[in-house]
LUMPA-435163 format. One record per residue (C-alpha): x negated, y negated, z negated; residue number from 1. Coordinates in Angstrom, 3 decimals. Example, Ala and Ser with C-alpha at 12.3 -4.5 7.8 and 13.67 -1.06 7.14 Angstrom:
BEGIN
R        X        Y        Z pos
R  -12.300    4.500   -7.800   1
R  -13.670    1.060   -7.140   2
This chain:
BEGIN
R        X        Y        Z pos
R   39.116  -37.695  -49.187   1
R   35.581  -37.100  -48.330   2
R   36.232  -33.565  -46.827   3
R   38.968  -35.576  -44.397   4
R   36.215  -38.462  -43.297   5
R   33.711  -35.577  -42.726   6
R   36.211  -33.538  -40.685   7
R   36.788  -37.120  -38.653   8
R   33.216  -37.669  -38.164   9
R   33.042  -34.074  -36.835  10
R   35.554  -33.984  -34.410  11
R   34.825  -37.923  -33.539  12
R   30.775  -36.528  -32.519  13
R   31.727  -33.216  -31.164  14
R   34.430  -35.420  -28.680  15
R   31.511  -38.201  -28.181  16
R   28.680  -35.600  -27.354  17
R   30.430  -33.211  -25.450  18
R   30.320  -35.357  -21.892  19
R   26.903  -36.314  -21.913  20
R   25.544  -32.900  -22.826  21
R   27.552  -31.355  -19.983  22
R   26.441  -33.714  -17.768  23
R   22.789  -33.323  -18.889  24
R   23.604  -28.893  -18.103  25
R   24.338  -29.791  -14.915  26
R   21.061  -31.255  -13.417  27
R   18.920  -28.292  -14.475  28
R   18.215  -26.928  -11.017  29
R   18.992  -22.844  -11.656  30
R   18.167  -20.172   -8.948  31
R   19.336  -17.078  -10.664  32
R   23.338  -16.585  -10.037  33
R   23.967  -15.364  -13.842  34
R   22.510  -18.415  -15.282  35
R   24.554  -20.529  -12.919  36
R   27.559  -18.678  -14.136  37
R   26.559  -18.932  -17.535  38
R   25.849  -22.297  -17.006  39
R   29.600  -23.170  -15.859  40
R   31.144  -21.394  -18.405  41
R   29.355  -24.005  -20.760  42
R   29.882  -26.855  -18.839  43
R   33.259  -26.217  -19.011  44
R   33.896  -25.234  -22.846  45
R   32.198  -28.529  -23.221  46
R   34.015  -30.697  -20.966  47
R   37.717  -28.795  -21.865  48
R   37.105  -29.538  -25.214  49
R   35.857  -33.419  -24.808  50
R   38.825  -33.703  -22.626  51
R   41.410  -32.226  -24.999  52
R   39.851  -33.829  -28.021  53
R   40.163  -37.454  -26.149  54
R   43.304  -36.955  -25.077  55
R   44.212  -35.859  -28.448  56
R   43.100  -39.562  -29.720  57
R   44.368  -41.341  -27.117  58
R   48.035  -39.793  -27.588  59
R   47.556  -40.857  -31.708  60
R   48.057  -44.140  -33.361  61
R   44.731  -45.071  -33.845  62
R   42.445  -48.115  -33.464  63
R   41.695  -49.110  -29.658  64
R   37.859  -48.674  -30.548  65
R   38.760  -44.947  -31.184  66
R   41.145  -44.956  -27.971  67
R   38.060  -46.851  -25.673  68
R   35.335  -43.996  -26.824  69
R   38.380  -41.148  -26.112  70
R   38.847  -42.515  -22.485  71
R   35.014  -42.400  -22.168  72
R   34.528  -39.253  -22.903  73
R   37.409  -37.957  -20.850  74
R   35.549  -39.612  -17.859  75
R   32.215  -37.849  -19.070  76
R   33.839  -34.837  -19.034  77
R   35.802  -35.548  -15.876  78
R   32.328  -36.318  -14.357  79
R   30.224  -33.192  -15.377  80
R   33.154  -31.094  -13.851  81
R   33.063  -32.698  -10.394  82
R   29.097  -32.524  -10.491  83
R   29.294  -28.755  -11.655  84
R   31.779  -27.759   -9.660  85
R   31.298  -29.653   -6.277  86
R   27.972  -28.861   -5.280  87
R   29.256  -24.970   -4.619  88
């Protein structure tokens, strides 16, 4: 039982921490085009995989504390995307 709560806390931080740390990757101001580019590709590995772990909760029967930090990191997620991929 303590492998499963570790494997919840796991996928519980990686879900919680992926929206704010793509939305921290996408104020570093970056001149050279292949560190852009390398950029986006992590912004959105980061942000698919907030968004698909959140949805994954949100779809579960879990708690609505569990549901309320899903839906927030969907719009974290949701968020870094439209910053990364609206300025051009």
């Amino acid at each position: 039982m303590e492998s499963l709560a570790l494997l919840v806390g796991i996928i519980l931080l990686t879900m919680i921490l992926s929206g704010p740390i793509a939305i921290g990757l996408t104020f570093i101001r970056i001149s050279n085009p292949v560190v852009k580019i390398i950029r986006r590709i992590f912004v959105l590995l980061l942000s698919g995989l907030g968004i698909a772990l959140g949805a994954m909760l949100i779809i579960e029967n879990v708690a609505l504390g569990a549901k309320v930090f899903a839906l927030i990191s969907i719009l974290a997620c949701a968020y870094a995307l439209k910053r990364e991929f609206k300025r051009g």
